[in-house]
C-alpha positions as semicolon CSV with decimal commas, in nm:
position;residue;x (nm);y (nm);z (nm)
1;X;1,469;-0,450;3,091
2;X;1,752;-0,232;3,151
3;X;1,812;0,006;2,871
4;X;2,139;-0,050;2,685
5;X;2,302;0,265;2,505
6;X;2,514;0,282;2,222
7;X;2,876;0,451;2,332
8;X;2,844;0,691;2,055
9;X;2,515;0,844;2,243
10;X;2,581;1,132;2,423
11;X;2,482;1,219;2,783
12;X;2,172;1,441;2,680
13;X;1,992;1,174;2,447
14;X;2,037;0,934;2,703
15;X;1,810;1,170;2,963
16;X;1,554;1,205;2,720
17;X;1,241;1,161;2,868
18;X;0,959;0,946;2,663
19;X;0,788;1,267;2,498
20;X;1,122;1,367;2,393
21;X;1,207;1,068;2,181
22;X;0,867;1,037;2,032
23;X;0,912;1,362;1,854
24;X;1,209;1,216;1,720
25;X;1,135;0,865;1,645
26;X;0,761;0,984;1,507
27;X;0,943;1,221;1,266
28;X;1,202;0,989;1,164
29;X;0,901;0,701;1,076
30;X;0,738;0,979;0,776
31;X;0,913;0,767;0,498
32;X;0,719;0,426;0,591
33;X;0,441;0,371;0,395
34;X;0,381;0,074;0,466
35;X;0,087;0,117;0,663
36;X;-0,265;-0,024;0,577
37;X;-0,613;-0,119;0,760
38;X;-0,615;-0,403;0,953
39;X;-0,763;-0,645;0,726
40;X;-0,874;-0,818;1,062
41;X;-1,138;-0,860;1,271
42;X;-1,094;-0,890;1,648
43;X;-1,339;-0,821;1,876
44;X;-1,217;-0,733;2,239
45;X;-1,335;-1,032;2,503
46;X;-1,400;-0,798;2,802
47;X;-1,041;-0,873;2,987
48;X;-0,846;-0,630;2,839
49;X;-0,854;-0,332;2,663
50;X;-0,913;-0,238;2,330
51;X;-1,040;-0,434;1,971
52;X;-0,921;-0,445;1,663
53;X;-1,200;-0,372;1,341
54;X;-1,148;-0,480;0,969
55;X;-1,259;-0,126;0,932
56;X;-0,896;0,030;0,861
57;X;-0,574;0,168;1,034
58;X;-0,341;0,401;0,983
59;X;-0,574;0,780;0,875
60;X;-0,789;0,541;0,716
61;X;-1,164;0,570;0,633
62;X;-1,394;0,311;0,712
63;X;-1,681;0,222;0,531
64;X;-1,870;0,416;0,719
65;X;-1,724;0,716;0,717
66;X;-1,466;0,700;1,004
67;X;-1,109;0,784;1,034
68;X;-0,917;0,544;1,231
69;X;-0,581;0,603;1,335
70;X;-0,294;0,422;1,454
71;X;0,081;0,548;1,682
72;X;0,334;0,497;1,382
73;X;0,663;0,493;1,547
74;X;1,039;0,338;1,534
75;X;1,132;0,151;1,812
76;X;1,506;0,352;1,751
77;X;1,670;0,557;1,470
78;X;1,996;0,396;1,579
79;X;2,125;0,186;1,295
80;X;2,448;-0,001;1,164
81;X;2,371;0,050;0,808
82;X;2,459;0,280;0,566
83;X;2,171;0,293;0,347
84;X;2,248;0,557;0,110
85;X;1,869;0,684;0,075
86;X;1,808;0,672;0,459
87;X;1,807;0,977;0,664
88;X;1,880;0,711;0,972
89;X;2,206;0,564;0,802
90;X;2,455;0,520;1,049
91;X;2,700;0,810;0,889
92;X;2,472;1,083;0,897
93;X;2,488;1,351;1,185
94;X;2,135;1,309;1,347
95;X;1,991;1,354;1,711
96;X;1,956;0,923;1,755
97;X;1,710;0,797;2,041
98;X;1,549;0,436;2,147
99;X;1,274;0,401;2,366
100;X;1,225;0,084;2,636
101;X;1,005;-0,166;2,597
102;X;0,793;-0,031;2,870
103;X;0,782;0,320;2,703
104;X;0,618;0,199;2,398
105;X;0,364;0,029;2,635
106;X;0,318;0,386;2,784
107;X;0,264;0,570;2,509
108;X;0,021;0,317;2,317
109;X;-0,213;0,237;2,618
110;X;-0,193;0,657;2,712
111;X;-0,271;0,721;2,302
112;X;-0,508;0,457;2,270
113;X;-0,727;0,573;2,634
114;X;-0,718;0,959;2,541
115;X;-0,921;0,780;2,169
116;X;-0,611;0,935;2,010
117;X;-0,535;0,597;1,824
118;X;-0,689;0,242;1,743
119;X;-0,374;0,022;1,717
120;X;0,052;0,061;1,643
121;X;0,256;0,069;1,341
122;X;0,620;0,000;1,523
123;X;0,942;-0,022;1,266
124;X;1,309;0,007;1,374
125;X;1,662;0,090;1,284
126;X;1,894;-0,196;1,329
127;X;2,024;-0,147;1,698
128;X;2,400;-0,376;1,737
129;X;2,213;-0,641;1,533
130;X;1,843;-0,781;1,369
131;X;1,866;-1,017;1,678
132;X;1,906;-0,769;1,908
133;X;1,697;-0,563;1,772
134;X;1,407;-0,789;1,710
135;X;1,420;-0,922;2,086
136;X;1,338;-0,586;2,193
137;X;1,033;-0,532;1,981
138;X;0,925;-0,873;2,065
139;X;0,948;-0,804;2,445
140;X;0,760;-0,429;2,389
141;X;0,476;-0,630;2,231
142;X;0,448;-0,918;2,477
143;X;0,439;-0,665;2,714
144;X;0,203;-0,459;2,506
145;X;0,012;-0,769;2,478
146;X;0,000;-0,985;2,777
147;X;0,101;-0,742;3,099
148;X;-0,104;-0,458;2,971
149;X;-0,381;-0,638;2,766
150;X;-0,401;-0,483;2,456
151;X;-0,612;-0,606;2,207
152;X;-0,574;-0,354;1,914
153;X;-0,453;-0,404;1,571
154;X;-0,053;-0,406;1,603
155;X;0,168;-0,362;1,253
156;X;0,486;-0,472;1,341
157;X;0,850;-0,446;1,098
158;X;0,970;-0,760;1,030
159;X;1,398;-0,710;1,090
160;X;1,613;-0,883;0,807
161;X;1,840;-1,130;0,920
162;X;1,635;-1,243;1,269
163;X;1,598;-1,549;1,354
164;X;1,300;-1,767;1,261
165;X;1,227;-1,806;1,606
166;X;1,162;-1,464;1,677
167;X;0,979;-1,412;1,377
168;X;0,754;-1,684;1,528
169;X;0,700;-1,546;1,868
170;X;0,654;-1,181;1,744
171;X;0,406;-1,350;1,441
172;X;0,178;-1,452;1,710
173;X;0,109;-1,154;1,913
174;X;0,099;-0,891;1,587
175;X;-0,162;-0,882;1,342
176;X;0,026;-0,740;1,017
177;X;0,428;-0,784;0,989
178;X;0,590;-0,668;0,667
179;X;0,970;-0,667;0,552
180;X;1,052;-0,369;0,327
181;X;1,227;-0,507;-0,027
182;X;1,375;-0,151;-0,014
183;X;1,444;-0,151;-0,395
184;X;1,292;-0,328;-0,650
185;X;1,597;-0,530;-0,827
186;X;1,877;-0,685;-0,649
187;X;2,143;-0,451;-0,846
188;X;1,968;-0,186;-0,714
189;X;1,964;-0,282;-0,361
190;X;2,359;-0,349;-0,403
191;X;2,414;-0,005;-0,533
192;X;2,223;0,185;-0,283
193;X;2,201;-0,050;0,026
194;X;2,536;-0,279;0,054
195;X;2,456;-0,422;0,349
196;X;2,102;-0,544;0,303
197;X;2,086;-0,860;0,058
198;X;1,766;-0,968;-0,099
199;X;1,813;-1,371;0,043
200;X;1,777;-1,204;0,389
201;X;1,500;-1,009;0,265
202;X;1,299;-1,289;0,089
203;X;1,380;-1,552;0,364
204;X;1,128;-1,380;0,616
205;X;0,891;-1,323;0,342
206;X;0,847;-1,693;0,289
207;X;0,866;-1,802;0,643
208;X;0,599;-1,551;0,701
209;X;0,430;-1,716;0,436
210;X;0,435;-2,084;0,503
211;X;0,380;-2,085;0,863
212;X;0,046;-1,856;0,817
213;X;-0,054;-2,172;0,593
214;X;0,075;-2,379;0,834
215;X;-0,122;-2,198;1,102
216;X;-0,449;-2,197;0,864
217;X;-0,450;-2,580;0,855
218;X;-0,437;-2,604;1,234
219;X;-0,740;-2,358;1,289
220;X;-0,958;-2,619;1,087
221;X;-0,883;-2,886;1,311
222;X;-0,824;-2,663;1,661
223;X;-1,010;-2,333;1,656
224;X;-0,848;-2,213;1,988
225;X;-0,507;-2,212;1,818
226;X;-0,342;-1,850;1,846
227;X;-0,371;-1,681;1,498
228;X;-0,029;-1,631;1,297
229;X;-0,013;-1,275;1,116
230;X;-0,376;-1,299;1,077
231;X;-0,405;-0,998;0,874
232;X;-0,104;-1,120;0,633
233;X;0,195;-0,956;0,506
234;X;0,307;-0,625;0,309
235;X;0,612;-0,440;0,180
236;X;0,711;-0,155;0,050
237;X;0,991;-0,077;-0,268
238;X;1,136;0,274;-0,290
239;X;1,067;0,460;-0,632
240;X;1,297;0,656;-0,856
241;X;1,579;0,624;-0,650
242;X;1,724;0,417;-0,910
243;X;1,610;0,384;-1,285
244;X;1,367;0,079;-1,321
245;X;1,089;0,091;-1,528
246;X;0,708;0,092;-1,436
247;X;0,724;-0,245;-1,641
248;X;1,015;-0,394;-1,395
249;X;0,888;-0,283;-1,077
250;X;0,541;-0,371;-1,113
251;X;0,700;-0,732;-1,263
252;X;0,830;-0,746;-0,893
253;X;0,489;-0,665;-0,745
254;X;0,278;-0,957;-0,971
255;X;0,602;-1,189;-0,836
256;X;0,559;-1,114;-0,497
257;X;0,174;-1,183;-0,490
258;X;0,175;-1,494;-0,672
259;X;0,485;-1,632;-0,456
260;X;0,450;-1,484;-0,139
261;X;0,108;-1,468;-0,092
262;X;0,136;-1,046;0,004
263;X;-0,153;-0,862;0,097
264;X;0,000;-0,525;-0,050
265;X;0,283;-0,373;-0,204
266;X;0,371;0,002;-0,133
267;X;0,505;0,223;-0,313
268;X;0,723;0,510;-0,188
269;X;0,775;0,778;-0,419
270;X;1,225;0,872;-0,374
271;X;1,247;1,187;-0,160
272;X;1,616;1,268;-0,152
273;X;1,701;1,358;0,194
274;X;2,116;1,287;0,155
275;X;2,375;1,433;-0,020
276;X;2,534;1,101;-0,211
277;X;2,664;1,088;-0,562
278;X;2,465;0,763;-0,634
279;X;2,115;0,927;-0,555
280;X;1,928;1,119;-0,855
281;X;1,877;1,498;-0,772
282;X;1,542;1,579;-0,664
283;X;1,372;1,732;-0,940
284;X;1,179;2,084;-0,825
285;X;0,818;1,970;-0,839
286;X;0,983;1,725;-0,561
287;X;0,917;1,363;-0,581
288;X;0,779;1,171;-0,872
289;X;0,350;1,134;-0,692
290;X;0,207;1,107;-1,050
291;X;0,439;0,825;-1,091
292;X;0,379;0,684;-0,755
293;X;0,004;0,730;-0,820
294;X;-0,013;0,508;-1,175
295;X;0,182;0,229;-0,955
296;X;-0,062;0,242;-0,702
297;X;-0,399;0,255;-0,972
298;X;-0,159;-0,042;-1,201
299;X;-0,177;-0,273;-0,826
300;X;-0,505;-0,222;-0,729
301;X;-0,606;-0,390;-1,169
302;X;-0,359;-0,676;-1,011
303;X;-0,484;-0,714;-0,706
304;X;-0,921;-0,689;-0,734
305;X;-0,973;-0,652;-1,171
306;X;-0,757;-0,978;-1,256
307;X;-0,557;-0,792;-1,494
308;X;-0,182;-0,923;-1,545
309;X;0,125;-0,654;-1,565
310;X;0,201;-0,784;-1,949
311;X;-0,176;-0,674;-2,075
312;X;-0,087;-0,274;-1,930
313;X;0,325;-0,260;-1,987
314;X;0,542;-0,442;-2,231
315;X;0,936;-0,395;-2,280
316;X;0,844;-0,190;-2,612
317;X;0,624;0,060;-2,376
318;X;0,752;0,020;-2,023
319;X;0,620;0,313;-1,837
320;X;0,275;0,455;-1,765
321;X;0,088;0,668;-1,932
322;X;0,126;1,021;-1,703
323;X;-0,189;1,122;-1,890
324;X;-0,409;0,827;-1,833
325;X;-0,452;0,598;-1,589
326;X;-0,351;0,253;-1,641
327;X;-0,706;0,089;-1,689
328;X;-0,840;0,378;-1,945
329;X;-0,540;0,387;-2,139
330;X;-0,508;0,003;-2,165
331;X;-0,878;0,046;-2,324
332;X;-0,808;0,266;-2,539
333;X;-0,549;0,036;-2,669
334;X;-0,805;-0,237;-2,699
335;X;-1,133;-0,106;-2,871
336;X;-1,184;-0,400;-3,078
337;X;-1,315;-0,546;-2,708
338;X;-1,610;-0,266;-2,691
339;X;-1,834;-0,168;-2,651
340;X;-2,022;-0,423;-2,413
341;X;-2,324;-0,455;-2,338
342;X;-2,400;-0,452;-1,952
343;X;-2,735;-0,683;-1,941
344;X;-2,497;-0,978;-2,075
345;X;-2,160;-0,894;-2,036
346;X;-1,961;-1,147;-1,787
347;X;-1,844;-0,972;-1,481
348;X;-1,462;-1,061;-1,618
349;X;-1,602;-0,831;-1,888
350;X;-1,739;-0,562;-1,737
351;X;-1,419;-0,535;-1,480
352;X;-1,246;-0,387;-1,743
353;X;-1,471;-0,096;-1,806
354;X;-1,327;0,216;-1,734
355;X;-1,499;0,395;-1,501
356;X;-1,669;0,031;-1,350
357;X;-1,557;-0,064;-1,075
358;X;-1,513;-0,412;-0,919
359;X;-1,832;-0,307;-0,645
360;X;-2,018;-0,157;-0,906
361;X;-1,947;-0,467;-1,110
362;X;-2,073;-0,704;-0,831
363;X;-2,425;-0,472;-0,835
364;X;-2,470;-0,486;-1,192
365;X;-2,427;-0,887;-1,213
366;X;-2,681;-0,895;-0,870
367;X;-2,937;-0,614;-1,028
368;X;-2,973;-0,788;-1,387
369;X;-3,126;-1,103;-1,220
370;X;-3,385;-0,941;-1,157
371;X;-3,454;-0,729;-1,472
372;X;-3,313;-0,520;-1,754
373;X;-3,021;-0,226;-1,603
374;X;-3,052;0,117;-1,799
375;X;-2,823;0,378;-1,775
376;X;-3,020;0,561;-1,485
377;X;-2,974;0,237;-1,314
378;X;-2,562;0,252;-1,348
379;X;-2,561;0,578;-1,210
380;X;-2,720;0,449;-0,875
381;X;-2,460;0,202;-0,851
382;X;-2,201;0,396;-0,849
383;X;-2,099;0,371;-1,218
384;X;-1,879;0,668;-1,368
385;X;-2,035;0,742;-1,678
386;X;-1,841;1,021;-1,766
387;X;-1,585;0,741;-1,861
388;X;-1,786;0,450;-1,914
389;X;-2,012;0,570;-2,177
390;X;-1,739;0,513;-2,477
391;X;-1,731;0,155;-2,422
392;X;-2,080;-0,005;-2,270
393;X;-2,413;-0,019;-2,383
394;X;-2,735;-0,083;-2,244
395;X;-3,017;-0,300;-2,412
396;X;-2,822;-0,241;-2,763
397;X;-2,786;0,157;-2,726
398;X;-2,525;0,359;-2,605
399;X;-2,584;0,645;-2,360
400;X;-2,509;0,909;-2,626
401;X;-2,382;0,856;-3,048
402;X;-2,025;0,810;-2,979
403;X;-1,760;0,764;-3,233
404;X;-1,513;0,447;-3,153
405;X;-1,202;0,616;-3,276
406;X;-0,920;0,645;-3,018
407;X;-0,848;0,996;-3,083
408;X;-1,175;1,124;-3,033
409;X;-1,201;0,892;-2,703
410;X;-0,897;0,988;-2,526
411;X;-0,927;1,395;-2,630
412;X;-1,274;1,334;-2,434
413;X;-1,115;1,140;-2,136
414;X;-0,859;1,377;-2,100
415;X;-1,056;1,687;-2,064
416;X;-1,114;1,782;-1,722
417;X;-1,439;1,983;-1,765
418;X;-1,612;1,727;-1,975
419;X;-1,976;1,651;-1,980
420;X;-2,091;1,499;-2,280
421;X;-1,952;1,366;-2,592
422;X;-1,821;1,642;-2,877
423;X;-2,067;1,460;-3,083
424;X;-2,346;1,577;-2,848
425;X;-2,226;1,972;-2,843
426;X;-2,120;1,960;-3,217
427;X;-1,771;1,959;-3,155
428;X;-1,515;1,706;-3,341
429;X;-1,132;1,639;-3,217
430;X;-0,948;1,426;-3,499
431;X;-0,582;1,462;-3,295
432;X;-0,504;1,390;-2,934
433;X;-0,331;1,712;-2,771
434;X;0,013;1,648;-2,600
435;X;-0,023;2,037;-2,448
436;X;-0,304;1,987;-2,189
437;X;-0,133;2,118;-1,844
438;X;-0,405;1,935;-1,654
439;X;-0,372;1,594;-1,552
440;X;-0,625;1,420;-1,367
441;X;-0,530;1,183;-1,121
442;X;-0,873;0,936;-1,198
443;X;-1,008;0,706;-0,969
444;X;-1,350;0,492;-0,991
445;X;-1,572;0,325;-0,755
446;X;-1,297;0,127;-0,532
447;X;-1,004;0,310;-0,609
448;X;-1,032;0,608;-0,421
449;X;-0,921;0,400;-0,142
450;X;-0,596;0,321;-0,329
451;X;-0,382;0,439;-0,033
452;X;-0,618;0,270;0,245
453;X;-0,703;-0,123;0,156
């Protein structure tokens, strides 16, 4: 395919050779987070090259142990919007290339030989239109696909406002497309994006959707059927650009799971990177992680510990805890629900343990078939005590005398160095200190993979 410049793009960009542009179009991909292991499992047939594991993708760590990689790239940074939070909008001054279909065929198959990657993340600025646009990625992954063979894991950006039919023939050659909501409310998204809508947004999102069922019903009748998006869907919303609450966002989130059928939801902490009235300033700690973090540890209780956003957040207390994390703090909250005891407790139960995670919650429903679990036992399967101890017990008795007071339970949580109870090392806290400059970010068995799923 001929390559087709813009008339804005001067004579130097448009000599650019390949390694040129991938400096540029690598760099300008950094703020899409929207990358996330495979969720697939494809082994190569011997014809081509490449596979594609359920391991992960994307500086991911498998479960055992290995980092897998994919190229993470825009197809161009040319773009007729004006997004006001975009470094790519189409009135800022910046060095714009696009590379051929051919070229991202070059540089995946070269990456992928030299064991540099495992698959491709490819997003896009909108070049003349989504149409356009989207017929160009489509031919770089047939290409990708069928002349060269490749049979990794491919992520692919799903344009708003493209036809249906392209969504279809790109749907069945990639194994993970997303569309990015941008913003989480539709205000929002007219305040800071004017000409993105959320019906051209959503429209993918639920074609996506129903022809993956679609495709699902054909496989049990015809298993040769090409796969449809066989690793599902994902988006990502932009945080603190504009002032919704932890409550509204992660409203959004539950939504788009329960209607969509998404695999994730990512969250993208606002790094200002414009000068534009609208935008908030960027504070000097730089952008809000902490609050980025509790969004990320408040999906994964949606997603695997069947928690709903109106048991962590109401409209009277619509933000997160920056203390706590979402799952501690909402036990706190509840005492009157602990402790339990872990040789009868249902696994519903025990999910919302803090410091129990949903693996170590599958072991301890497999182990007590077969006899009584102690507390040495919990350790082995990967239980965090540290946490857990305040609110489980084991045959009747609780690791250590404990006092169920809230106070004295979140002064413990929240100190960094703890070991064992006050109550243990004759110490008593009656008032929860506001002062403590340490905050932990805590994860448990599962969650550490927060960013990788």
């Amino acid at each position: 395919m001929e390559k087709e410049w813009p008339e804005n793009v001067n004579v130097s960009v448009k000599t650019m050779d390949v390694y040129e542009k991938l400096h540029i179009l690598t760099d300008a991909a950094k703020y899409d987070v929207a990358c996330t292991s495979s969720g697939v499992d494809r082994r190569g047939d011997g014809t081509g090259t490449g596979n594609c594991e359920k391991a992960g993708i994307c500086h991911s760590f498998s479960a055992d142990g290995r980092c897998v990689s994919l190229l993470k790239i825009l197809f161009t940074n040319e773009c007729i919007y004006d997004c006001k939070y975009c470094i790519n909008r189409s009135s800022n001054d910046v060095v714009r290339a696009t590379f051929t279909p051919d070229e991202i065929c070059q540089l995946t198959m070269d990456f992928y030989r030299r064991n540099y990657i495992e698959g491709l993340f490819l997003s896009s600025g909108i070049l003349k239109s989504p149409n356009y646009t989207m017929e160009l990625i489509y031919t770089a992954i047939y290409k990708l696909r069928v002349e060269c063979r490749f049979q990794g894991y491919i992520h692919v950006k799903v344009i708003p406002g493209a036809s249906q039919e392209l969504i279809q023939k790109v749907g069945f050659l990639a194994d993970r497309m997303s569309v990015n909501l941008e913003l989480p409310t539709k205000e929002s998204l007219h305040l800071l994006a004017p000409h993105k809508s959320r019906k051209n947004i959503l429209a993918p999102m639920r074609y996506v959707q129903n022809k993956r069922n679609e495709n699902k019903q054909e496989l049990t009748v015809y298993k040769h059927v090409p796969k449809f998006v066989p690793a599902g869907q994902s988006t990502q919303m932009i945080i603190g650009a504009t002032p919704e609450t932890d409550y509204q966002i992660m409203k959004v989130s539950e939504a788009l799971y329960e209607k969509f059928g998404l695999k994730r939801v990512f969250y993208s902490a606002f790094v200002n990177v414009n000068e534009d009235t609208t935008l908030p300033m960027q504070i000097e700690q730089g952008p809000p992680l902490l609050r980025e973090h509790r969004l990320y540890q408040a999906d994964w209780l949606l997603r695997y510990y069947r928690f709903k956003i109106d048991e962590l957040l109401d409209e009277k207390n619509p933000n997160f805890n920056v203390l706590m994390d979402p799952k501690c703090n909402w036990a706190v909250q509840h005492l009157e629900r602990f402790p339990v005891e872990i040789n009868t407790a249902s696994y519903d139960a025990l999910l919302r343990v803090p410091g129990i995670g949903y693996l170590s919650a599958g072991r301890i429903v497999k182990a007590r078939r077969m006899g009584k679990v102690d507390f040495a036992d919990l350790k082995k399967m990967g239980v965090v005590l540290k946490r857990a101890l305040y609110f489980i017990t084991c045959n009747g008795k609780m690791m250590y005398p404990t006092k169920m007071e809230q106070d004295y339970i979140v002064r413990n949580l929240l100190d960094a160095k703890e070991k064992l109870p006050d109550s243990v090392r004759n110490m008593n806290y009656q008032q929860l200190s506001l002062f403590d400059d340490t905050v932990q970010g805590v994860v448990e068995d599962g969650q550490k993979n927060l960013y990788l799923s």
